[in-house]
C-alpha positions as CSV (number, residue, x, y, z in Angstrom):
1,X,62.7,-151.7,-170.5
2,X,64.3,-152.0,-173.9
3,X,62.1,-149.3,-175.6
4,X,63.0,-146.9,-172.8
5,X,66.5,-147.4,-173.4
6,X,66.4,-147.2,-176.9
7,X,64.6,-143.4,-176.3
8,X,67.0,-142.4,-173.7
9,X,70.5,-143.3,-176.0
10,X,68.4,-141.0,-178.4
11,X,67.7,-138.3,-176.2
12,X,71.1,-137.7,-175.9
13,X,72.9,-138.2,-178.9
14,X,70.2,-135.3,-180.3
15,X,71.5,-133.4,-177.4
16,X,68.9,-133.1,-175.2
17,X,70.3,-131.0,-172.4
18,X,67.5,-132.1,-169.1
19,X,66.2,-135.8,-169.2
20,X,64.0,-136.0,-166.5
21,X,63.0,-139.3,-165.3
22,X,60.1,-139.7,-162.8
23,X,60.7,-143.1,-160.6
24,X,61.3,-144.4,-157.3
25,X,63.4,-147.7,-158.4
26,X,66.6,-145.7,-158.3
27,X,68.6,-149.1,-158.3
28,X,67.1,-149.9,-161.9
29,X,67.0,-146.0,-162.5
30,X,71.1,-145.9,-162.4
31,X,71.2,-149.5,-164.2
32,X,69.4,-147.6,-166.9
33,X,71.3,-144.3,-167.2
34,X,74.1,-146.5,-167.3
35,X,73.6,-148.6,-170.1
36,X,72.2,-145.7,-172.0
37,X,75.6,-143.8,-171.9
38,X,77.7,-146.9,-172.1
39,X,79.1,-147.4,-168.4
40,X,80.8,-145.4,-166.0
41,X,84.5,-146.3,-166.6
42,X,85.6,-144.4,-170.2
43,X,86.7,-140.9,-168.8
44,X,84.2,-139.5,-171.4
45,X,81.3,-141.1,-170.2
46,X,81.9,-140.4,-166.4
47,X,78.9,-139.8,-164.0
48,X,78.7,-138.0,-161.4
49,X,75.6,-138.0,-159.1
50,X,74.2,-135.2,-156.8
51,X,71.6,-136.0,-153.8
52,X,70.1,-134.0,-150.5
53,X,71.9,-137.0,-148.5
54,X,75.6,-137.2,-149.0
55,X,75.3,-134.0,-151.8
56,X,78.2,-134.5,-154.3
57,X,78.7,-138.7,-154.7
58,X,80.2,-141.3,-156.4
59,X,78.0,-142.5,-159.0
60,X,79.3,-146.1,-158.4
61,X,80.1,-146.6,-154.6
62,X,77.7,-144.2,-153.6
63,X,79.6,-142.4,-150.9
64,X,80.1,-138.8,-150.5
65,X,82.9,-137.2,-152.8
66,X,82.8,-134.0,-150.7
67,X,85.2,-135.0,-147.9
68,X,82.8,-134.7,-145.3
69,X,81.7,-130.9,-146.4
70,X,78.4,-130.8,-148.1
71,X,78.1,-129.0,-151.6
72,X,75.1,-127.3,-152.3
73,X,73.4,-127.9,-155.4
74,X,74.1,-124.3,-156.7
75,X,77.6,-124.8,-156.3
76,X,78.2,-128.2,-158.3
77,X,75.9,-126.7,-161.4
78,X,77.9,-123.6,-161.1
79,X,81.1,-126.0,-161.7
80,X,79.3,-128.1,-164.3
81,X,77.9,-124.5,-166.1
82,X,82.1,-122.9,-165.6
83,X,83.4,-126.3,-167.2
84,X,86.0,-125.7,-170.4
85,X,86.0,-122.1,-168.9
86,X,89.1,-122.5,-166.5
87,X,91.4,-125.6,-167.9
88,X,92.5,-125.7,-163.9
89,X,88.8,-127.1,-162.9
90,X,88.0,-128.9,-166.6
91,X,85.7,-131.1,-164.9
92,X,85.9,-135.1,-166.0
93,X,81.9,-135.6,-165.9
94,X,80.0,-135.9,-169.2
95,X,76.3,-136.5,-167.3
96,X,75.4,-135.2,-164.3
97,X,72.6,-137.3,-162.6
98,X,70.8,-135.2,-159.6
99,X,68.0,-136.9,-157.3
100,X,65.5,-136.5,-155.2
101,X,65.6,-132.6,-155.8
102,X,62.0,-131.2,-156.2
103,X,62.6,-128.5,-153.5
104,X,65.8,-127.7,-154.9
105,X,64.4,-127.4,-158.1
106,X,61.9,-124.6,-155.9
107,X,65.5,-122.3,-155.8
108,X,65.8,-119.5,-158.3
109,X,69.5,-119.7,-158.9
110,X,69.3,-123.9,-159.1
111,X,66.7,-123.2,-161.9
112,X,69.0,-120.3,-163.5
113,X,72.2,-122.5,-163.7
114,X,69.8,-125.4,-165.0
115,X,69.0,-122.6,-167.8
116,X,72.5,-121.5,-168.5
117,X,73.4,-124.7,-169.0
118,X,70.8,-126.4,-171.1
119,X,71.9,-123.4,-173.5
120,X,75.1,-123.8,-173.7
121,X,74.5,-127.9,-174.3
122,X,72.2,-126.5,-177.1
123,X,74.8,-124.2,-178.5
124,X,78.1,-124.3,-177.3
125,X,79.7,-127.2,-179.3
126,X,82.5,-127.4,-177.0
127,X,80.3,-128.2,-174.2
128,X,79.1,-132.2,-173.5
129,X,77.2,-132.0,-170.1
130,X,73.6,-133.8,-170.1
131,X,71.6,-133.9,-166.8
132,X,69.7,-136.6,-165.5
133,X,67.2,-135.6,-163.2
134,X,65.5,-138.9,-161.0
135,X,62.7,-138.0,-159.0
136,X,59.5,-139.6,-157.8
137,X,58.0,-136.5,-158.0
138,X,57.4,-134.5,-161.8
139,X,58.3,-130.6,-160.6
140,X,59.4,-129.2,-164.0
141,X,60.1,-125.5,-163.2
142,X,58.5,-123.6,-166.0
143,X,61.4,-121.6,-167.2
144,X,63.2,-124.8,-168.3
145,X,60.4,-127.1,-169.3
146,X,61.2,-126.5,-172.6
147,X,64.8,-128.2,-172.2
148,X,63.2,-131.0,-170.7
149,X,62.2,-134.8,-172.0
150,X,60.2,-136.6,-169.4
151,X,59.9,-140.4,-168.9
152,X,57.6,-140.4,-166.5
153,X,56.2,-142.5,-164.1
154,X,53.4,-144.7,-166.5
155,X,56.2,-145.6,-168.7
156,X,57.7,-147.9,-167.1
157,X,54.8,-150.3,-166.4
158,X,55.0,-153.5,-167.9
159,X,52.6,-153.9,-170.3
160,X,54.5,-157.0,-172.3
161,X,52.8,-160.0,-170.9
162,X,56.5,-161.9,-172.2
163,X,58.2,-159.1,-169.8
164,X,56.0,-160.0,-166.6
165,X,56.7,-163.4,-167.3
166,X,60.6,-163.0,-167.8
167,X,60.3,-161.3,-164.3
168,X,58.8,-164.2,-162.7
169,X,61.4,-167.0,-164.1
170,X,64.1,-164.1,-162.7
171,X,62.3,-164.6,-159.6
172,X,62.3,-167.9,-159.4
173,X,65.8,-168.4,-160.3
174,X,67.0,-165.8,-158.0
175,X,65.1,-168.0,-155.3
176,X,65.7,-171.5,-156.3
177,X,61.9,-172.7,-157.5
178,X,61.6,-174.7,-160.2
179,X,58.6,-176.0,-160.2
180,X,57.0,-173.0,-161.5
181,X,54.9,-174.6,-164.3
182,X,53.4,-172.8,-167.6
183,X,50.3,-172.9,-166.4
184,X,51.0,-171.3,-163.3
185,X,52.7,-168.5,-164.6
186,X,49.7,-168.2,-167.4
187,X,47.6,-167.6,-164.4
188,X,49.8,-165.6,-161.9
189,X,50.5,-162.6,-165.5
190,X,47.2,-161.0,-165.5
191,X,47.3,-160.5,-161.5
192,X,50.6,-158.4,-162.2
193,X,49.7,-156.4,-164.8
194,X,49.9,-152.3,-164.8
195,X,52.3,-152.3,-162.5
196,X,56.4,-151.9,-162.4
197,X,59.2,-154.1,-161.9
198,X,60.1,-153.0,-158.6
199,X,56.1,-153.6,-157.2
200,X,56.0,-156.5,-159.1
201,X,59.1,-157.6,-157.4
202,X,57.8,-156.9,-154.1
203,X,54.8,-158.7,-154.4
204,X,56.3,-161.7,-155.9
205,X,58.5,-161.6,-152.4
206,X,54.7,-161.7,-150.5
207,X,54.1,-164.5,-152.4
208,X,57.0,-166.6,-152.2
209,X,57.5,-165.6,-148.4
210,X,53.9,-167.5,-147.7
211,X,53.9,-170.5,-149.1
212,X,57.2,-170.9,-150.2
213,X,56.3,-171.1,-154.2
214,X,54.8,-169.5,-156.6
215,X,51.6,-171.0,-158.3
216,X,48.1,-170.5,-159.0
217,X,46.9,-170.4,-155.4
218,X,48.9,-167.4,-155.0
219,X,46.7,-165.2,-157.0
220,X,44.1,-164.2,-154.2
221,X,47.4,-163.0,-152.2
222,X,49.0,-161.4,-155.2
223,X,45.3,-159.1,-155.9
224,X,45.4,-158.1,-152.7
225,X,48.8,-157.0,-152.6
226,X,48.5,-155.6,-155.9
227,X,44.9,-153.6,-154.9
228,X,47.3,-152.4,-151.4
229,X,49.8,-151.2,-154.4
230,X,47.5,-149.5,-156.1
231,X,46.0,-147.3,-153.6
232,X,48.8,-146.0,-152.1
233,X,49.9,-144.2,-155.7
234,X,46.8,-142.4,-155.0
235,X,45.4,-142.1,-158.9
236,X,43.2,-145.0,-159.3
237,X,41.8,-148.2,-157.0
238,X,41.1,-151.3,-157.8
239,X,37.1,-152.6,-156.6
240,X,35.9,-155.7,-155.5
241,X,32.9,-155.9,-157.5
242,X,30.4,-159.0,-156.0
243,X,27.5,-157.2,-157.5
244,X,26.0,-158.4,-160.9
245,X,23.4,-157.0,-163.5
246,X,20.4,-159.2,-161.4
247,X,21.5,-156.4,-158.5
248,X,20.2,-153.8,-160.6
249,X,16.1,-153.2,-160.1
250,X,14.7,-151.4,-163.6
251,X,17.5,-149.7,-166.3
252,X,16.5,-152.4,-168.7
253,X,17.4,-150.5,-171.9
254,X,21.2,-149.8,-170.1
255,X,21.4,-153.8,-169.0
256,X,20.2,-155.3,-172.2
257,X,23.1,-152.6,-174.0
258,X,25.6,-153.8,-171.4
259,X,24.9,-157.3,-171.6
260,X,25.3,-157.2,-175.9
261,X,28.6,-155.5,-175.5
262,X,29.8,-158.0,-172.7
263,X,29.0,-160.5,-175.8
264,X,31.6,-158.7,-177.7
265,X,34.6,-158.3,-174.9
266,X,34.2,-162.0,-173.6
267,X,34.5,-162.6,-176.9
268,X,37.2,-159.8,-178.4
269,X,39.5,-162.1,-180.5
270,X,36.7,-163.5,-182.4
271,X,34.6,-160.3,-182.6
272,X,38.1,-158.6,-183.8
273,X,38.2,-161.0,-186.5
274,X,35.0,-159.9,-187.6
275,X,36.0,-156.6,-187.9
276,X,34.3,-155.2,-184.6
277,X,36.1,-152.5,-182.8
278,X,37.3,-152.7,-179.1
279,X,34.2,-150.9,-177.1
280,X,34.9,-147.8,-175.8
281,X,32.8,-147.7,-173.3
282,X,29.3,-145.8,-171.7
283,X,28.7,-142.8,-169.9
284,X,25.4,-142.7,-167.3
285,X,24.4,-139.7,-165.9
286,X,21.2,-138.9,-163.5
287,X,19.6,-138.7,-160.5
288,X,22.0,-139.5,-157.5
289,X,20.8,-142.8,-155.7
290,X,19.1,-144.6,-158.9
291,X,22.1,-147.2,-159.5
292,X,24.9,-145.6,-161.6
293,X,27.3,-146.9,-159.4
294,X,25.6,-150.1,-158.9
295,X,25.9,-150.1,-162.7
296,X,30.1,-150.0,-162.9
297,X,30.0,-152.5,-160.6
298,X,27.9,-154.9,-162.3
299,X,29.5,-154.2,-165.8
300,X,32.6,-155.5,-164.4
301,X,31.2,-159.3,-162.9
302,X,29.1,-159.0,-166.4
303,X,32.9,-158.7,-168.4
304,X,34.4,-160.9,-166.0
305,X,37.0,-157.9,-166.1
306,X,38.9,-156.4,-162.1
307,X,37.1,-153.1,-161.6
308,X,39.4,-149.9,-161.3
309,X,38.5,-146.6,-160.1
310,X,39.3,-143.5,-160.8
311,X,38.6,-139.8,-159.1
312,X,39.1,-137.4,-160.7
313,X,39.6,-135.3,-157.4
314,X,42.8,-136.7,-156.9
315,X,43.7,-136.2,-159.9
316,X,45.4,-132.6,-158.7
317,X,49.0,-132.1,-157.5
318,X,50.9,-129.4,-155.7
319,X,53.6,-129.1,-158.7
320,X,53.7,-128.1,-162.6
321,X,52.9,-131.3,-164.2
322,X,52.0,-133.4,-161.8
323,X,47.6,-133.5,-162.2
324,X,48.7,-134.1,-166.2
325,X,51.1,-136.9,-164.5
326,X,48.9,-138.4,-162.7
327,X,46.2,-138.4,-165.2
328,X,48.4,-140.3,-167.7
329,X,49.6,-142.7,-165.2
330,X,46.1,-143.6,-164.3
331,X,45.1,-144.0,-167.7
332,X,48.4,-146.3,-168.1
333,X,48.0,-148.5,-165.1
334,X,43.8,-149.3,-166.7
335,X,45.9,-150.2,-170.3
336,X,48.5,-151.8,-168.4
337,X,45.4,-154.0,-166.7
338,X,43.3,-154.4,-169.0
339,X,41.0,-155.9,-170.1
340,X,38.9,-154.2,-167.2
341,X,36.3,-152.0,-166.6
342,X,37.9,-148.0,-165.8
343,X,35.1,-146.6,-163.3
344,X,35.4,-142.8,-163.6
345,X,33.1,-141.6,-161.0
346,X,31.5,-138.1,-161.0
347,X,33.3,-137.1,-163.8
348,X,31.7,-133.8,-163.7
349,X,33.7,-132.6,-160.4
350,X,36.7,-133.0,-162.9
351,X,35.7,-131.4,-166.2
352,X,33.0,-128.9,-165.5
353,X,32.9,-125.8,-166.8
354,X,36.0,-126.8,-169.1
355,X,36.7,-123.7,-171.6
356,X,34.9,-121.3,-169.4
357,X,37.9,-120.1,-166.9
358,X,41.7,-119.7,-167.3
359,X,42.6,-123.3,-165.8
360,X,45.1,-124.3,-168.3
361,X,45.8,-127.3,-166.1
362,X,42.0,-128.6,-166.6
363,X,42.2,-127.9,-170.0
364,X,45.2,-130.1,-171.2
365,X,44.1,-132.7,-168.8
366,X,40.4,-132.8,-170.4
367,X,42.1,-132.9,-173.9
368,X,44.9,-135.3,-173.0
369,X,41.5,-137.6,-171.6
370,X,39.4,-136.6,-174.6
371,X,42.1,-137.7,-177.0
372,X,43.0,-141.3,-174.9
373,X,39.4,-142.0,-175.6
374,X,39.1,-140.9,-179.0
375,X,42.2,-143.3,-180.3
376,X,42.5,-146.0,-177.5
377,X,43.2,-149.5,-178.8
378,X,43.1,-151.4,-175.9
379,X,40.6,-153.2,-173.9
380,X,39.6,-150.6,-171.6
381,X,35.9,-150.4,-171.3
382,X,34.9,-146.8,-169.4
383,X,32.3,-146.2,-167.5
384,X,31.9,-142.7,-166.5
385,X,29.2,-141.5,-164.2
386,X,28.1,-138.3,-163.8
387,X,24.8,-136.9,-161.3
388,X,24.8,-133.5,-163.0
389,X,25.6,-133.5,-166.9
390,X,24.4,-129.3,-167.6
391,X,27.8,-128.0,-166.9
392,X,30.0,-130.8,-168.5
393,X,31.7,-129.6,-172.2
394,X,29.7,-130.9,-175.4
395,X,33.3,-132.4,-176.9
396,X,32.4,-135.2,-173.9
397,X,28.6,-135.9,-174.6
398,X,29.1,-136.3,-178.6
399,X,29.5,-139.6,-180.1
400,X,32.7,-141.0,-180.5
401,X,33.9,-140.7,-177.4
402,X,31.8,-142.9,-175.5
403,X,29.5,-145.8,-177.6
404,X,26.4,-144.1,-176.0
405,X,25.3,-141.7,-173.3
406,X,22.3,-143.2,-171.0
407,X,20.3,-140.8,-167.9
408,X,18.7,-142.7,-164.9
409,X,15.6,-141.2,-164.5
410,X,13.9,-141.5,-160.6
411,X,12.7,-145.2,-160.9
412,X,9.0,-146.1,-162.2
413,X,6.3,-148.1,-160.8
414,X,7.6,-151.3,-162.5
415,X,11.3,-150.5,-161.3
416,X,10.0,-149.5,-157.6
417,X,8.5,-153.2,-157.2
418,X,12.1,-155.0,-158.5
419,X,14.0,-152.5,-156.4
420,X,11.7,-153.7,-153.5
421,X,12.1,-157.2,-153.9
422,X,15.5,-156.9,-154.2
423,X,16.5,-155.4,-151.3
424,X,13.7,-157.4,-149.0
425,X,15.8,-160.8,-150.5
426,X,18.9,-159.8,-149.3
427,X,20.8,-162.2,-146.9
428,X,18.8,-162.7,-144.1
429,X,15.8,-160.3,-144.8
430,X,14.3,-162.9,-146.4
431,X,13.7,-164.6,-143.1
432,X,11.6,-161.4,-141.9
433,X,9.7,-161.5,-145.0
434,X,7.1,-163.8,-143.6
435,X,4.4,-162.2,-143.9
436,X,1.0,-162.5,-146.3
437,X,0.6,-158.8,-147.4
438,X,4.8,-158.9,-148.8
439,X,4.1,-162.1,-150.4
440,X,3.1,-160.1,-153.5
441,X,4.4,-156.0,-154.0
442,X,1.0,-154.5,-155.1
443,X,0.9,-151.3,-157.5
444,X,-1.1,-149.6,-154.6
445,X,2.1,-150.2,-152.4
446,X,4.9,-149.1,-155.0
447,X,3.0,-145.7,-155.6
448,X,3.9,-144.6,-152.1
449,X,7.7,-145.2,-152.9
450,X,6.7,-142.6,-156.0
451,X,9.3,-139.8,-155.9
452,X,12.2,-142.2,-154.1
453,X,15.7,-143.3,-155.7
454,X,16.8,-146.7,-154.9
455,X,18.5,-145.2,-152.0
456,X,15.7,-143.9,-150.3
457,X,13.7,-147.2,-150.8
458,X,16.5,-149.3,-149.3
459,X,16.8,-147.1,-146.6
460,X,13.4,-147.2,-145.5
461,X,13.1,-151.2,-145.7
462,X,16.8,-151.3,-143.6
463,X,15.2,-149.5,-141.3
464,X,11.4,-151.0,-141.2
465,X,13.9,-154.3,-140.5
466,X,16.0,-152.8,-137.6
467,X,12.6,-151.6,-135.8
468,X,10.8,-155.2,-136.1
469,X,14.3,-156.3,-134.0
470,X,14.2,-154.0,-131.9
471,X,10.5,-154.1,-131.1
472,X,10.9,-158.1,-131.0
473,X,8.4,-158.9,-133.9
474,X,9.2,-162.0,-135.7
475,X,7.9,-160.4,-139.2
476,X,7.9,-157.5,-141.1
477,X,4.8,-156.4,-142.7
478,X,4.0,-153.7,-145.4
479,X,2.5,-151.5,-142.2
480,X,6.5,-151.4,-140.8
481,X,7.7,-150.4,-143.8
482,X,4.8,-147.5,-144.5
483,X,5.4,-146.5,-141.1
484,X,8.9,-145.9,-142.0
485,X,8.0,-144.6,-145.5
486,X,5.8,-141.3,-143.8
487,X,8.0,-140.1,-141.6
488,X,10.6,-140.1,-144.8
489,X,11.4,-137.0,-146.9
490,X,12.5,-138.7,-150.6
491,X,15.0,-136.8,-152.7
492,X,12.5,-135.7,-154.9
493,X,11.1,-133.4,-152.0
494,X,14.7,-132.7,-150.5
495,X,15.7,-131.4,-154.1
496,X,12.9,-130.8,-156.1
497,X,14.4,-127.7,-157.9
498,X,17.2,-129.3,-158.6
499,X,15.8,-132.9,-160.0
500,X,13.5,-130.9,-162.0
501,X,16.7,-129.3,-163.8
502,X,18.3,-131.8,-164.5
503,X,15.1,-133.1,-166.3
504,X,15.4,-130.5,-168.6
505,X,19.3,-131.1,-168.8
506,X,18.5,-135.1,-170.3
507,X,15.9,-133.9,-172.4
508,X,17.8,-131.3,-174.0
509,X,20.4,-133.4,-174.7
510,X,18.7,-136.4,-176.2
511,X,20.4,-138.8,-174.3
512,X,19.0,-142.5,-174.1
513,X,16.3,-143.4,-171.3
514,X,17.7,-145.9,-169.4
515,X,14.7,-147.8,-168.4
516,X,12.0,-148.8,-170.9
């Protein structure tokens, strides 16, 4: 965390009255204020520390300075805001460190004190306070945000592969391994990147608490851990991803453009040195069902990159700041990772209608997002997927942002038959595929999947399968699966109007066919 200490001495020797740092590692947290102010012992530097807990507290011991009596958080800012007033309470404290406080920071007279005294730190040159506030959750009341420097959250991810492995020789010293090799640790650092030092610490515990060791077996357990991580922050999850491009029936334009750009990130040292820019990635939009998912999924086996996920409905918090937050610590962790594969899904449910309403919230986080993918240097291939593209803002569908935009059209005759095949070769169905007549798909038979997605085809041949058990037949014939196939309504009858929109929506907007 040496660049974050750096920016925090320089916070305050510019006087910055509110440093507000957003973290759950409060161990590290006070290590850090610490060193940034140069201890706790000169009677100029002195700390004093505020939580909901034990209220007023030693910064150092930790225990309650308030004899037993609790002290509201209005009343100590009141004392720190009145200091150099009366010489009888000149208080000692040059930094005043307050945690865990978003509710108090709900409290009209905490945020007016908070106020008064980021003034006076601005222009009272008598007047020395700086406040620290350390919170895992960003609430910035609004009538102060302007007093405020944020380190949030994302900026403390390790994204220094020589940091991650300092961490895990600390590790093993703490612990008494020393067999930990080069190569091991070579393999263990990518498994741990985009996350902290405190997670990384914890998993590194998992680890060492199975098998005693750390080494390259323990990747599997440190993935898992690290995906169990991952989720629980809420903004982004990691995918297994066991499908690959042969999973995919038709969009051969979109896999023959996948698979040349997989040429370039398997390869991104040499390609750099060629002058080739770091792809940026692809956005897919179309008809639900046809394979847009299937798509992120197989870009990722086709990279050899871990799969992350991102939705954008969770992207939203309860306080000022925190969808921004959690946008930029999403977009963090998938640098911190990377290479890999970010899988925005249904990007439209985030950025519709962008520009049309009042929601300044949507419109910072579409320009913070439009800006990440305008100048990113890192090796963080997007896919974005999106079923309806009419309402999304034109500053996403130009080029630039992504390297092209691809629509999935309802699949074709052609398409119909792989998607078939497919699906009747799965596992075991290819035990029930016994019979003569599915020996070879016929164009007669793929023109009565005409009007399907892949979703409705698989569907109906899960089904045609599940019947044959049930009715104790030892094969499955075409005649189960057109029996199945009638009594079906495909999406292109259940939404008709709507298909027929979007249509016009890809052809308005020249994007690229997707299949040939």
């Amino acid at each position: 965390m040496a660049g974050i200490l750096e920016e925090l001495r320089r916070a305050i020797d510019v006087n910055t009255p509110i440093i507000y740092i957003q973290h759950y590692d409060m161990w590290r947290i006070d290590l850090l204020i610490e060193d940034a102010v140069g201890g706790n012992d000169d009677e100029h530097k002195k700390i004093q520390e505020w939580n909901p807990a034990t209220s007023k507290t030693d910064f150092t011991t930790k225990r309650s300075a308030n004899d037993g009596n609790s002290m509201p958080l209005t009343l100590l800012l009141k004392e720190h805001y009145n200091k150099f007033k009366r010489l009888d309470k000149d208080l000692p404290y040059r930094y005043l460190v307050i945690k865990d406080a978003h509710e108090e920071l709900e409290d009209t007279q905490v945020i007016t004190y908070l106020h008064l005294i980021a003034q006076r730190r601005l222009y009272d040159q008598t007047y020395n306070t700086t406040i620290f506030i350390v919170d895992n959750i960003l609430n910035i009341p609004k009538e102060i945000e302007k007093y405020v420097t944020i380190f949030s959250e994302e900026r403390f991810i390790l994204k220094d592969d020589d940091e991650i492995i300092e961490l895990i020789n600390e590790h093993a010293t703490v612990n008494g391994y020393k067999d930990i090799d080069d190569d091991d640790r070579k393999a263990l650092m990518p498994t741990l990147r985009g996350l902290s030092k405190f997670d990384i610490d914890r998993i590194l515990d998992v680890a060492l608490s199975s098998n005693g060791s750390l080494e390259e077996g323990d990747k599997k357990t440190l993935l898992e851990q690290k995906k169990a991580m991952v989720k629980k922050a809420g903004v982004i999850e990691i995918v297994d991803s066991p499908d690959n491009i042969d999973s995919i029936g038709g969009l051969e334009n979109l896999k023959e453009y996948l698979e040349r750009k997989a040429k370039v990130v398997n390869n991104l040292g040499k390609a750099q040195e060629r002058g080739v820019e770091i792809p940026k990635g692809v956005f897919i939009v179309g008809m639900p069902g046809c394979g847009k998912s299937l798509c992120a999924k197989a870009t990722a086996s086709l990279f050899n990159a871990p799969l992350l996920k991102l939705d954008m409905g969770s992207m939203m918090g309860k306080y000022v700041g925190d969808s921004e937050a959690n946008l930029r610590k999403a977009l963090a962790i998938s640098e911190a990772a990377s290479p890999c594969v970010l899988w925005i899904d249904e990007i439209e449910k985030g950025f519709s209608g962008v520009g049309k309403g009042e929601n300044d919230v949507l419109m910072r986080m579409f320009g913070y997002f439009l800006s990440w993918m305008q100048e990113k240097k890192s090796a963080v291939y997007v896919v974005a997927t999106a079923n309806n593209a009419e309402n999304l803002p034109p500053e996403l569908k130009r080029k630039g942002r992504f390297d092209e935009i691809f629509y999935v059209d309802l699949p074709n005759k052609e398409e119909i038959k792989k998607i078939i095949e497919i699906h009747l070769n799965k596992g075991d169905r290819k035990k029930c595929r016994k019979a003569a007549d599915l020996q070879h798909i016929t164009d007669s038979m793929c023109q009565k999947f005409s009007g399907c997605n892949g979703a409705d085809i698989e569907a109906v041949i899960k089904e045609a399968i599940e019947n044959c058990f049930i009715d104790e037949k030892e094969e499955l014939s075409w005649q189960d699966i057109e029996a199945v196939l009638k009594k079906t309504n495909s999406i292109s009858v259940i939404s008709k109007k709507q298909i027929d929109a979007m249509k016009n929506v890809f052809k308005e907007n020249h994007f690229t066919n997707a299949s040939k």
